[in-house]
Residue, then its C-alpha position, 0 to 999 in steps of 0.5 A: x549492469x545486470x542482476x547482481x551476481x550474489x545477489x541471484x545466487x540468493x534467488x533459492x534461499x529468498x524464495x524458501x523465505x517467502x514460501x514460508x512468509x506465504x504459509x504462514x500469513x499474519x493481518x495488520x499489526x499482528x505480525x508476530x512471527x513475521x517480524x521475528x523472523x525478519x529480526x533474526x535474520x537481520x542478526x543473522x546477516x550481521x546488522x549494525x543494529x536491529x529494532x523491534x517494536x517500532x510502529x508497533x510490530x515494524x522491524x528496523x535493520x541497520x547496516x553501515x557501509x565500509x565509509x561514513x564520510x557522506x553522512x548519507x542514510x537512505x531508508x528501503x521500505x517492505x511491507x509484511x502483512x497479508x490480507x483477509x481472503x481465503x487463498x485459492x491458488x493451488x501452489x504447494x506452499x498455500x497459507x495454512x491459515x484460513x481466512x488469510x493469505x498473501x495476496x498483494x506480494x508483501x512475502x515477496x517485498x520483504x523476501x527481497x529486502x532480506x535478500x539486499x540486506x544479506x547481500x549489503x551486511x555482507x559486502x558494505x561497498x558504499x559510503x553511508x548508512x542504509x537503513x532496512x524497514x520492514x513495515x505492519x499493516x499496510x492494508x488499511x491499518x497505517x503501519x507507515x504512519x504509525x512509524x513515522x510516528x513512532x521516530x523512524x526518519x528522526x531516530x535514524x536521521x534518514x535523508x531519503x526513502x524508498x518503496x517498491x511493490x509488485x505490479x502484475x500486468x507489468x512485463x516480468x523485470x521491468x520497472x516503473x515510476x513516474x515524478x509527482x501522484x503516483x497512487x491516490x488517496x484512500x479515503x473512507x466514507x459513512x452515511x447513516x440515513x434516518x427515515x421513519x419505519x412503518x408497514x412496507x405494504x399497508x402503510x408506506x405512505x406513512x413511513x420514510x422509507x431510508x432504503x429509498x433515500x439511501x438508493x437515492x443517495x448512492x447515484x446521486x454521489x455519481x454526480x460529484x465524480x461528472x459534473x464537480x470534478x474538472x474532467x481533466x483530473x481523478x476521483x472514485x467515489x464507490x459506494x460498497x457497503x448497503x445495510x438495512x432493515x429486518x423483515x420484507x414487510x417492514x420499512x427500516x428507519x435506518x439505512x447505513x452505506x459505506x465506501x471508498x473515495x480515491x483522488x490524485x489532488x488534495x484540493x479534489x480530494x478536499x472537493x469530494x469530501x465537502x461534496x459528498x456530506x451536502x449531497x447525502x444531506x440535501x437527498x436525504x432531506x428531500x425525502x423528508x429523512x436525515x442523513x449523517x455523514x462521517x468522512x475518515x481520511x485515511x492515506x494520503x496521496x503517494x507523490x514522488x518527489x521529483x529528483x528520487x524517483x528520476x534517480x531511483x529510474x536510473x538505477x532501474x535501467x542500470x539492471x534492466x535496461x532503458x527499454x525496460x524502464x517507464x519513468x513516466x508511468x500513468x498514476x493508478x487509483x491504488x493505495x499506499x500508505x508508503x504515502x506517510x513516509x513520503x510525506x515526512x522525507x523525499x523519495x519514491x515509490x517503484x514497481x516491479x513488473x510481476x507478468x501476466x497473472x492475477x491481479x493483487x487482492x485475488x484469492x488465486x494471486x501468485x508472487x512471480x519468484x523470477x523477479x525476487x533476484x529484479x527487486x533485491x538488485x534495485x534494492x543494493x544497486x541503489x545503495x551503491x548509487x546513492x552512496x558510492x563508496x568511491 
C-alpha cells in the first residue's frame, strides 16, 4: 500500500507550511506563532477539539473517527521548535531570523502532522480517537515531560503513542525502528574545581593551579567510559565546556567544565553519574584542590515498547514496502525527550530516511520535501491500522 493518494496531493500545501515554519523559527517554549498556527489549522481542518497551553506552548488536536466503539486513542506526537545556529543553507526559504533556524527537521515533523490531521478530520475512516500533539522545547527544555505533566495522556486517556523524526543518511522513504533503546539518555554535567591563585610565573609553585587540576580531570573521566563500563554496552562522557582564568600570568582559583554524558542502560547510566563525581573528587584532591560535582538528569532513554514499534513496522512496510523497513535498527547515541511520553503509556519512536545530506544541528541542514507525503501517510495509515473502522 503506497503513499495515500490525498494524502500526496497534499504534498505542495505542507511544504508552503514548512517553508513558512522554516522562515520564521521559534526556541524551546517560545513558540508563539508556531503553536498558533498549528491551532488555526487544526480548526481549520475541522478538529473535534483544539487545546492550547498545554505544557506551556504544546498544541493538542482532537479528531474522532466515524466509530467510537473500540475505545481506542492513539497520540501522534511532532516536535515544533528550532535551535540556536545562524542557517547557512542558501534555500530560498532561509530563517528570517538571525541566530535561529530549523536544523533538526521539527518544521518538517510538524508539516506532516498537520497534513495527516487535514487527511483523518476529513475522512475519519477508523474507529476510535486520534489524538495530534504538537510538542515545544524539545531541544534541551523538556516540552515532553512538560506535557506529561501537564495532563496530556490522562486528559485525553490515550492508550498508545507514537513519534517520528527525520534521520539523514537513511535512504530517502525508508523507515526504521528497533524494540527496546532507541536513543540514549541525555545527561547534563558540571564541575567546578577550586585551587589556590598565585603568579603563574614567579610563583606557581605556590599556587593550585585548577586549570591543571581541571585538564586532569577531563582525561581521567575517559577512564570510566574504558575500564567501568562493560564493553559490551554504551556511554559518552564529553567534556564540552573549559572555562578559566583572567590574565596569562596569573593562576585562576577556579576552573569550571561542563558537558554531556549519553547511555543506553539506567543501571550505566547510573554508573557513570556515581563515577564521574568520585573521579573529579579524588584528582582533584590529589592535586591538593577541590572539586564540585553537579549532575543534572535530564532525558531519559528512548525505550520502545516491544509490541509498538513491532506494529508501528508493519505499517511502515505497508507504505513502502519490507526492503525499505529496519525493524531492528542499531540505537544511536542521540537524544529525545519523546522518552517522557514513552515512559508514561506504550509506544514507539520511528525514523524516516531524509537521504544523503547534512546531518541534524548543521547550519546548512536542509529537510528533504520528498518525504513529507512518507511521514504524513505512516501518520494516517497508522491510525487506520490501529483503529479500523471495519
Amino acid at each position: 500500500m503506497p503513499i495515500v493518494n490525498r494524502v500526496a496531493a497534499l504534498s505542495d500545501e505542507m511544504a508552503a507550511w514548512r517553508h513558512d515554519f522554516h522562515e520564521n523559527p521559534e526556541l524551546l517554549y517560545e513558540v508563539h506563532r508556531t503553536a498558533g498556527i498549528v491551532a488555526d489549522r487544526l480548526r481549520e481542518f475541522g478538529c473535534d477539539e483544539v487545546v492550547t497551553g498545554i505544557g506551556r506552548t504544546g498544541v493538542v488536536g482532537v479528531i474522532r473517527g466515524r466509530k467510537s466503539a473500540s475505545g481506542k486513542t492513539i497520540g501522534l506526537r511532532a516536535d515544533m521548535d528550532a535551535l540556536p545556529i545562524m542557517e547557512t543553507s542558501g534555500v530560498p526559504y532561509a530563517s528570517k531570523v538571525p541566530g535561529k533556524m530549523h536544523a533538526c527537521g521539527h518544521d518538517g515533523h510538524t508539516a506532516m502532522l498537520l497534513g495527516a490531521a487535514k487527511y483523518l478530520a476529513e475522512t475519519r475512516n477508523f474507529d476510535g480517537t486520534a489524538i495530534m500533539i504538537f510538542q515545544p522545547a524539545e531541544e534541551g527544555g523538556g516540552g515532553g515531560k512538560a506535557m506529561v505533566e501537564d495532563g496530556l495522556m490522562s486528559r485525553w486517556n490515550i492508550q498508545e503513542v507514537y513519534g517520528m523524526h527525520n534521520m539523514p543518511g537513511l535512504p530517502e522513504g525508508h523507515f526504521a525502528t528497533t524494540p527496546g533503546a532507541m536513543l540514549a539518555s541525555s545527561d547534563n554535567i558540571q564541575i567546578t574545581v577550586h585551587g589556590k591563585g598565585g603568579h603563574a610565573g614567579a610563583g606557581p609553585h605556590k599556587s593550585v593551579d585548577s586549570v591543571l587540576i581541571g585538564s586532569q580531570i577531563v582525561g581521567a573521566l575517559q577512564s570510566i567510559v574504558a575500564r567501568n563500563v562493560d564493553p559490551l554496552k554504551s556511554a559518552v562522557i564529553s567534556i564540552t565546556q573549559f572555562h578559566s582564568g583572567t590574565a596569562f600570568n596569573i593562576i585562576p582559583e577556579v576552573a569550571e567544565l561542563g558537558g554531556t554524558v549519553r547511555t543506553l542502560d539506567p543501571e550505566v547510566r547510573d554508573l557513570v553519574e556515581r563515577r564521574i563525581g568520585e573521579v573529579a573528587d579524588s584528582v582533584a584532591r590529589a592535586y591538593g584542590g577541590s572539586a564540585e560535582t553537579k549532575y543534572t538528569r535530564m532525558y531519559p532513554v528512548t525505550m520502545n515498547h516491544a509490541r509498538e514499534a513491532g506494529l508501528a513496522a508493519d505499517v511502515a512496510r505497508d507504505i513502502v514496502g519490507a526492503d525499505r523497513v529496519n525493524d531492528k535498527f542499531i540505537p544511536m547515541m542521540g537524544a529525545e525527550d519523546f522518552s517522557f511520553m514513552l515512559e508514561a503509556r506504550p509506544g514507539a519512536m520511528v525514523l524516516v530516511g531524509m537521504g544523503d545530506g547534512n546531518e541534524c544541528h548543521h547550519p546548512a541542514y536542509v529537510f528533504n520535501d520528498n518525504i513529507l507525503g512518507h511521514g504524513a501517510s505512516f501518520w494516517v495509515r497508522l491510525v487506520e491500522t490501529r483503529m479500523p473502522a471495519g
